[in-house]
N, C-alpha and C positions, 0 to 999 in steps of 0.2 A: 722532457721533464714534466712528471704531471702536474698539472693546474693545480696553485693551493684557494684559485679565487673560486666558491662556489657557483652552478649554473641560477642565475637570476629566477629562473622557474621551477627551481626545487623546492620542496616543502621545507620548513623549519629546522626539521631534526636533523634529514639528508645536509641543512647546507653547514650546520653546524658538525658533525660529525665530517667532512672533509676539511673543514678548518682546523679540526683537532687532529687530523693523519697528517695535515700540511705541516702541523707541530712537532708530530712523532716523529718524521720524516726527518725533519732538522738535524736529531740525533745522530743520521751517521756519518754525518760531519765529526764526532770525539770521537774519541778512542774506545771502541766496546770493554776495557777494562777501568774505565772511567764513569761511563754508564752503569756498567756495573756494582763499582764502589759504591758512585752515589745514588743507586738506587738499595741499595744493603741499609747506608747508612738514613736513607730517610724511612725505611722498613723499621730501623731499631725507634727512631724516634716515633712514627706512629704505635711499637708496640711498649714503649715506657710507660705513657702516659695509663697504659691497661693494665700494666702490672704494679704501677702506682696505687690505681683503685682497688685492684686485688689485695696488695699488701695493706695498704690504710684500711679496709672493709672488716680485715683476720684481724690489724692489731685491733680493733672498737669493739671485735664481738668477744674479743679474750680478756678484756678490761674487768667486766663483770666479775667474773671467777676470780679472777686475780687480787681484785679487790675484797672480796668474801674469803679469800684463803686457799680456795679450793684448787687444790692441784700444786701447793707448794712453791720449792721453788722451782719444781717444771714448769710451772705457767709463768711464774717471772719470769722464765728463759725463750718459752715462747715469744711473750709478747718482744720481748727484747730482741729477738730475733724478725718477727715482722717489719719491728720496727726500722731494724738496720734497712730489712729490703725495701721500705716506703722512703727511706733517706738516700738510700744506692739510686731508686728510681730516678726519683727528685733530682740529684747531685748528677747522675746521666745525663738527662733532660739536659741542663743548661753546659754542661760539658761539650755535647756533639753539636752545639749551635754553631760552634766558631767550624767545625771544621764542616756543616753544612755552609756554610757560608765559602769556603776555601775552595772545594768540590763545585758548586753552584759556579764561582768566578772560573773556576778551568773549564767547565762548560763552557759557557760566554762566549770565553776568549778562544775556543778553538771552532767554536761553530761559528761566530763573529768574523773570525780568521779565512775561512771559506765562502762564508756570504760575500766579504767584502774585496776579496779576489774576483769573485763571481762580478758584484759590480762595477770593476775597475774593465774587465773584459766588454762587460754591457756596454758601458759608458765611454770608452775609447776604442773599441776595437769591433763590435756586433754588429751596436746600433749606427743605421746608415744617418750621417750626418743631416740630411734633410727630417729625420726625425727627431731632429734633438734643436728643432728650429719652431716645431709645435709646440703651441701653449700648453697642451692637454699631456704630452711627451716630458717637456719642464716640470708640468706638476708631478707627477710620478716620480720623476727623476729626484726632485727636490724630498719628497715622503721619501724615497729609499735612502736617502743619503743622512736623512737627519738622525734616524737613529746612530749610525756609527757617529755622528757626530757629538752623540751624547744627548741630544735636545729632547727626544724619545726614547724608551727601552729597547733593543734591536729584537734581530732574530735569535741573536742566543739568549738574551734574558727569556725568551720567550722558551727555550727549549730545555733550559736550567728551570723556570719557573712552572713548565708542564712534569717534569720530575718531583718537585716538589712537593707535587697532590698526593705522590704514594703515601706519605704521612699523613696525611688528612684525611683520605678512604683508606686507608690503616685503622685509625682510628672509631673512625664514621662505623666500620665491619665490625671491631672488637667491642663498641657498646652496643650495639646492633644483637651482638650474640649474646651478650651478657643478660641484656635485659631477655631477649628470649629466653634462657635458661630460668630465670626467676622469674617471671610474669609470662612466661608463653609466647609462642612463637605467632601470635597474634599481635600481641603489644609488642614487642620486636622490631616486627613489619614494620608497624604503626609507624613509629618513631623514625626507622628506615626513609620510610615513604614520605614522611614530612623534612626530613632534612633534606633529602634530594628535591623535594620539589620547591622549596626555597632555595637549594643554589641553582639548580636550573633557570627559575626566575629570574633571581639576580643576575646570573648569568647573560639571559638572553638581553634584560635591560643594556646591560652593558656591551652586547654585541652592536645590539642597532643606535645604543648610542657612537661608540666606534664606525659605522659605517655613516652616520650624518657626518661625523668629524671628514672622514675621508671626504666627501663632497664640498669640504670647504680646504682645496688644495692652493687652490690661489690666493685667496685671500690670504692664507696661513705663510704662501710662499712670498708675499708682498711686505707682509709684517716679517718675516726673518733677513729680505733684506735690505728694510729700514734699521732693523735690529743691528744689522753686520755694518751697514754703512755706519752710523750712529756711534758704534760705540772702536770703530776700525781708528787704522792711522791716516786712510788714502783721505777723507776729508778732512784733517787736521789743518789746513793750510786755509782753504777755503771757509772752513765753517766759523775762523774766528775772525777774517779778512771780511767777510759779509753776514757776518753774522746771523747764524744761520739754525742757533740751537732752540731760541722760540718756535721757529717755523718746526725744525725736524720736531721738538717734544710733541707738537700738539699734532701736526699726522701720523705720528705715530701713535701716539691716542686715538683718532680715528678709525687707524687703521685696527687696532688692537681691537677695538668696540666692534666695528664691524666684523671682526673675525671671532670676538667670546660672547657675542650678546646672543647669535645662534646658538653657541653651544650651549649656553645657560639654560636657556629656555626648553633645549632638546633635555639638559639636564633634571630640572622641572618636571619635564612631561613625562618623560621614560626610566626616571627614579626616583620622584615623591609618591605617587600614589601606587605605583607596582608597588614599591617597599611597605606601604601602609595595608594592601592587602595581601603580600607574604609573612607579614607579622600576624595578623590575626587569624593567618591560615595556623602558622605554627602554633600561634599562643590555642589555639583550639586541638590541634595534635599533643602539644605540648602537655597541655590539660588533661586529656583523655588518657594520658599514659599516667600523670601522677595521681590519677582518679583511679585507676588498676591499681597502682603501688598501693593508695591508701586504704583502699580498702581490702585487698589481701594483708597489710599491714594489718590493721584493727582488727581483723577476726581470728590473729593467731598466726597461719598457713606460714608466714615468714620466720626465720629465725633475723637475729642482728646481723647476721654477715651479707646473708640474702637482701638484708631491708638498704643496708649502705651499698651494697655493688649495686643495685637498681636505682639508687638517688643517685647516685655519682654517674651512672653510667646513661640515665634520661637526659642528664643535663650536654653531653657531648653532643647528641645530635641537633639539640635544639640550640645549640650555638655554632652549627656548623655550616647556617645557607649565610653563614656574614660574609663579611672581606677579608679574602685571604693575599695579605702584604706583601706575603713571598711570589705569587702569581697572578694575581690575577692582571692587575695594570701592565706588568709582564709580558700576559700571554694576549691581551688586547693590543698594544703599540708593538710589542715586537711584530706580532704576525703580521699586523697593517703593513709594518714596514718591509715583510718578507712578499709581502702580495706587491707592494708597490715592485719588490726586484723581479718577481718571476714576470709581471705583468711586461716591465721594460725587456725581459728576456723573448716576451711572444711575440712584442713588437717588431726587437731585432731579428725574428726566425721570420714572421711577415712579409719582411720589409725583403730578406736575401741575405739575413743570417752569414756571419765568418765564414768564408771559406767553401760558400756551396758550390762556386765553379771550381774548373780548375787551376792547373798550375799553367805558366805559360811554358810552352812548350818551341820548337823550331817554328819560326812564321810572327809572333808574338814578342817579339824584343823590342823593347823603345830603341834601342840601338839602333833599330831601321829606321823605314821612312812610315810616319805617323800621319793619318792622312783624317782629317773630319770630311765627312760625306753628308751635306745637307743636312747639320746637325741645328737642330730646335732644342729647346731648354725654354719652360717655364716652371717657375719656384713649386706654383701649384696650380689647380684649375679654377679657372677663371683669371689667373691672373696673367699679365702681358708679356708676352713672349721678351726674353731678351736676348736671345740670339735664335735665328730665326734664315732657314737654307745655309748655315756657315759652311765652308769648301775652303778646306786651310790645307796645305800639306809642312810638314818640318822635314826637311831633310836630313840627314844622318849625320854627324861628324859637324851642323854648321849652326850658328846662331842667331834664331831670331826673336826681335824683339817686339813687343805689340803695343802698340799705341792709339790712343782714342779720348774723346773729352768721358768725363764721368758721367756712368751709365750705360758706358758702350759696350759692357761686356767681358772686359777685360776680365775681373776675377773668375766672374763666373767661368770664361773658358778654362781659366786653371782649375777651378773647381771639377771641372769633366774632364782635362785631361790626369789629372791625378785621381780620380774614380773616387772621388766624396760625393761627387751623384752621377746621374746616369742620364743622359740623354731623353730628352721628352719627344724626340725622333729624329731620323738618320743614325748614322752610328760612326764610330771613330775606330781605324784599324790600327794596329800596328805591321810592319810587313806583310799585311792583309789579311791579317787576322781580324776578326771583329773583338774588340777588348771587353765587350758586356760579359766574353765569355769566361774571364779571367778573374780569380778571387782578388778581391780589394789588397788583400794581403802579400797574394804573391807580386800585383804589380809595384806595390809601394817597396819591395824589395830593391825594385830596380830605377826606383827613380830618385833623385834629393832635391828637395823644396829650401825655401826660404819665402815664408809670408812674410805680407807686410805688417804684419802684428806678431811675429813669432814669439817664441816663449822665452821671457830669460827668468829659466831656473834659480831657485834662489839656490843653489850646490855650487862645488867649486866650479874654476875654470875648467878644470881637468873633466870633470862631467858633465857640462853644458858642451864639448865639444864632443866628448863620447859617448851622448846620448843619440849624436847622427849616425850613429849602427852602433846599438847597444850590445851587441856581444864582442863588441871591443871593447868594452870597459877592461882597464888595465893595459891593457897594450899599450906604452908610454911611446915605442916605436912611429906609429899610426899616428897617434897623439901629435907629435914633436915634429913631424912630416907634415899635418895637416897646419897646424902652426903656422909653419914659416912659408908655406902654401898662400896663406891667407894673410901675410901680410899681418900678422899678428901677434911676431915672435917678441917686439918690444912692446907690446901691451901687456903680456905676460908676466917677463923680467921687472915691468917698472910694479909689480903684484905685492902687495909685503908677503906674502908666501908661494909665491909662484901662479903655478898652474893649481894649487892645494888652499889655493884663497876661494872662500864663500865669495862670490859676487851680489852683496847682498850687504849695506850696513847695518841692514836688523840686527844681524848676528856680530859675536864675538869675534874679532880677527877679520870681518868682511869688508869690504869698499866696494860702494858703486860705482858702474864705469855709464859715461856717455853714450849718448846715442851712436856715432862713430865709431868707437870701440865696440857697442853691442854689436855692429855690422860685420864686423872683425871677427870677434868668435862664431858670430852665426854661419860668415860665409865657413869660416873651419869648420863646422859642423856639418854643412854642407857636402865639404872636398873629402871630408873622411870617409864619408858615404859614396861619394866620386872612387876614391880610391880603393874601396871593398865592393867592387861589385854595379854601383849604381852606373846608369847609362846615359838619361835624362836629367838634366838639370834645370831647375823653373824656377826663377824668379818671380815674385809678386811684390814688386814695389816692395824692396826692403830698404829701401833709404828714402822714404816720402817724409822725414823728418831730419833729412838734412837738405843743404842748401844747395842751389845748383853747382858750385863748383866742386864741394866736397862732393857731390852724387855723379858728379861726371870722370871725376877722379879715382870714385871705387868702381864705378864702368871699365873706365879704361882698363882698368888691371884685371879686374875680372874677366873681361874676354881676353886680353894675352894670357893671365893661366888656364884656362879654358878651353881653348883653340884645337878644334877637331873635335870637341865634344858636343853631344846636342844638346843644346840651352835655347829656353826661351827666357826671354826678360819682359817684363811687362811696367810701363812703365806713362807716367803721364807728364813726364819733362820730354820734350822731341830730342833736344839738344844732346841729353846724355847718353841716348842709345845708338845716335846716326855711324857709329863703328860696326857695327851690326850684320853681317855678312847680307839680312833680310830685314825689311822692315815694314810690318802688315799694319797699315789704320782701319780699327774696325770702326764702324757707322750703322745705326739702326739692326744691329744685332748680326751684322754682315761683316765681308771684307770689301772694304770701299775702294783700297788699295795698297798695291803690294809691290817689293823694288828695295833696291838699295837707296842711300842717303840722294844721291847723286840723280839716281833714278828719278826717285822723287819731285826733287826740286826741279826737275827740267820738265816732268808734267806737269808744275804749277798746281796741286789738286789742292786739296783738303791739306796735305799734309804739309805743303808748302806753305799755304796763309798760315796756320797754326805757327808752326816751325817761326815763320817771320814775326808774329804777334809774341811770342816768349821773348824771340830774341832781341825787338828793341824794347822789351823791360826790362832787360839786363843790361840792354850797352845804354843806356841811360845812367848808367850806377859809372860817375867815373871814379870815385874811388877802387872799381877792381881795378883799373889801369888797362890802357890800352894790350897789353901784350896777352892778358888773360884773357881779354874778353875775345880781342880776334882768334886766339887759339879755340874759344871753347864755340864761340858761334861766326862760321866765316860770312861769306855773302854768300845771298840767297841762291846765285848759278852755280856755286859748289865748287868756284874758281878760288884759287887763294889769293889773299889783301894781298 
């Protein structure tokens, strides 16, 4: 896709004239017979206003006669009839506003329409997650988004608003030629050349103020979300429990200052005095033209019709380098915000762009055996390794879980085995394939995650659980299977509308459900994905918000429905995973050790103090009762009480 950012080292005109194709460009996003319309209909309105002048010019110069008798009542009928056409004009005029207005929003909305597909691609599916972890990547991200958000004009205001000039150089042409016709095609120019060179001015002001704005992305992004916190529901609890709204009003004032007191000043600089010296550029063109008029006026050479089309028609251009409402803020914030999308677009093609490998093919299945080969991972450079030589294999058909104190690596390794980044060296196979070679896309096919943060949609049950392979949406089959899979069949029924309840009590007819329960639909969201195809299943701590018994208890069940599938569970309770077919503790970005429950415990490692140090902060609690607690943590030789 071509660049709409211009090259930093091109001259003025070059970098403006690619910002203005970046604009055109926009358009073939609508319908070319939408385009078309509304470019017709902003043609009729820049040509009213010219036939306006013409008709008001005939009926001033036929008044004369009319009034002296001459020509009867043909000249009554004249005038009467100009007249009609200077009220037809007029009565046009404000008629085709509304439906420039109507044309302009179908613009918008369809080129809006495409932008903002484009950015949901960028944003969930292009851009490699490690760049959506940089400050500089957020800001971007934050500028593309705001427009659709409404906080800015997008890219279609911006391409409805670049339509919109044809009425305005409509115009700009037809007094342009007017005046030529009656003062010469000298004084013409003139006028010409003056109105263009005051919107150019104004224009340009306005560009480089727009690009100071762009270098205040953070600032701008700090104040929107003080704004969202501030005026949101999620601190409602908090802000009146600690009282918290003195504090938020005045940095948010801060913040606000620090982010307008630049742009003020930029405002100042780059539009008080250009403005003061494209004023007296023009009021000197200005001058020069009505200094022609007047004095071909007083020596005769004019007739009335002549003397009113060149007064009426001097004053268009000299009112045409102002602000145009319809585009100009427009074509400024929209395009900002189409540079901020294509720019996150270069990042994603950069970084290894959708889909540049390819598909997995035989040798490539997570179904086999998945092997990390002295694999290192750092966030970035210079910063400290956190897994560093790892040599892990997962076997096929078996489950293992991983465990370590915080910090040891644990997400991060789901983070590279699910290919949301990539190895900073060694590499990871699958049946010995290297998977770097593999689109993000076709691996995430085959595999179903559960973070420990995962999403709970505010949609119903029924789509919180078919969004784990979205082209089962509908299939109630799949649905009703994964359900009762997951141990989730009475979470459902106890629903006031079933599976067709919002999980969400923002909304009408919604209820929230518990942490417990959100485990419930996730893990269904999961097995749906289990059941259409996926191979690997990876747990990320998706119950570090509940207790040890509850989280040992959605363990248990989860490796019996499970069993023969490959899953990893990663988890920082030792206790809930010791089921675990395998059980790797990782340590200083390694595998320290690896073994069954049993295994373990009888080398006394790492994994045995740990294991031992949970488990008598739990057998302390005699409220759970003996029977629970020796079920859930036995003695340490893995003998039973």
């Amino acid at each position: 896709m071509p660049s709409t950012t211009p090259d930093p080292g091109a001259g003025p005109l070059r970098r403006r004239a690619v910002r203005w194709l970046a604009t055109v460009r926009l358009l073939r996003y609508a319908h070319p017979g939408l385009i078309v319309g509304t470019g017709v209909l902003h043609l009729a309105v820049g040509l009213l206003p010219i036939a306006f002048i013409l008709a008001t010019s005939t009926l001033i110069s036929r008044i004369p006669d009319a009034m002296s008798g001459f020509g009867g009542h043909g000249g009554i009928g004249r005038i009467g009839l100009a007249l009609m056409l200077a009220v037809a004009a007029f009565v046009l005029q404000q008629l085709l506003v509304p439906f420039q207005s109507v044309l302009a929003e179908l613009v918008v909305r369809q080129v809006d329409g495409a932008c903002i597909v484009r950015l949901m691609a960028c944003a969930l599916r292009d851009l490699p997650v490690a760049e959506l972890e940089r400050q500089e990547v957020l800001d971007v991200l934050s500028d593309a988004r705001n427009g659709f958000e409404r906080v800015v004009p997008t890219p279609g205001d911006a391409a409805a608003g670049t339509l919109a000039l044809i009425a305005r150089y409509t115009q700009l042409v037809g007094a342009a030629v007017m005046v030529s016709v009656v003062l010469g095609p000298g004084t013409g120019v003139l006028v010409a050349v003056t109105a263009l060179v005051i919107r150019f001015g104004q224009r340009g002001s306005l560009s480089r103020f727009g690009a100071v704005r762009a270098t205040l992305a953070g600032p701008r992004r700090r104040l929107s979300y003080l704004r969202r916190t501030a005026t949101g529901t999620g601190l409602a609890k908090e802000a009146r429990v600690l009282g918290l709204v003195p504090w938020l009003r005045q940095r948010h004032g801060r913040e606000a200052r620090g982010y307008l007191e630049p742009l003020w000043a930029t405002r100042r600089r780059l539009l008080f005095w250009p403005f003061v010296a494209l004023a007296v550029f023009g009021l000197l063109g200005g001058g020069a033209a009505l200094s022609a008029l007047a004095e071909d006026g007083t020596d005769g050479s004019l007739t009335l019709l002549q003397l009113s089309v060149a007064l009426q028609a001097v004053l268009i251009p000299m009112r045409f380098g102002v602000y145009f409402p319809e585009s100009d803020m427009q074509t400024l914030y929209g395009l900002a915000a189409h540079d901020a999308l294509t720019r996150l677009e270069q990042v994603a093609a950069d970084g290894g762009g959708h889909d540049r490998q390819h598909d997995p093919g035989h040798g490539s299945d997570p179904a086999e055996a998945i092997r990390f080969e002295s694999v290192g991972f750092r966030y970035h450079d210079g910063a400290p390794a956190v897994l560093d030589g790892l040599d892990l294999e997962l076997a096929p058909g078996t489950s293992t879980a991983i465990v370590g104190l915080n910090g040891a690596g644990k997400t991060t390794l789901v983070k590279l085995l699910t290919k949301l980044h990539e190895p900073t060296s060694g590499r990871i196979t699958a049946g010995g394939a290297d998977i770097a070679g593999i689109s993000p896309s076709a691996w995430h096919r085959r595999i179903a995650v559960i973070f420990q943060d995962f999403t709970r949609f505010h949609l119903t049950a029924a789509e919180n659980i078919w969004l784990g392979r979205p082209d089962l949406l509908g299939d109630r089959h799949a649905l009703d299977t994964a359900v009762r899979r997951a141990g989730a069949l009475e979470i459902v029924e106890g629903l006031p509308h079933g599976v067709d309840t919002v999980l969400s009590a923002e909304y009408e007819g919604g209820t929230d459900l518990s942490g417990g329960q959100w485990q419930r639909i996730a893990l269904a969201r999961a097995l749906l994905a289990l059941e259409c195809g996926a191979s690997l299943l990876v747990l990320d701590e998706p119950t570090a918000q509940l207790d040890v018994r509850a989280e040992a208890a959605f363990f248990e069940r989860f490796l019996d429905m499970t069993k023969g599938v490959t899953s990893v569970i990663i988890s920082h309770r030792f206790s809930s995973v010791r089921r675990a077919d395998r059980i790797v503790v990782l340590a200083d970005g390694r595998v320290a050790e690896s073994g069954t429950h049993e295994q373990l415990m009888e080398l006394r490692g790492s994994y045995a103090e740990l294991f031992r140090i949970q488990a008598e902060r739990f057998t302390s609690d005699e409220a759970a009762g003996p029977s629970t607690t020796e079920r859930l943590l036995p003695r340490i030789d893995g003998a039973p009480r």
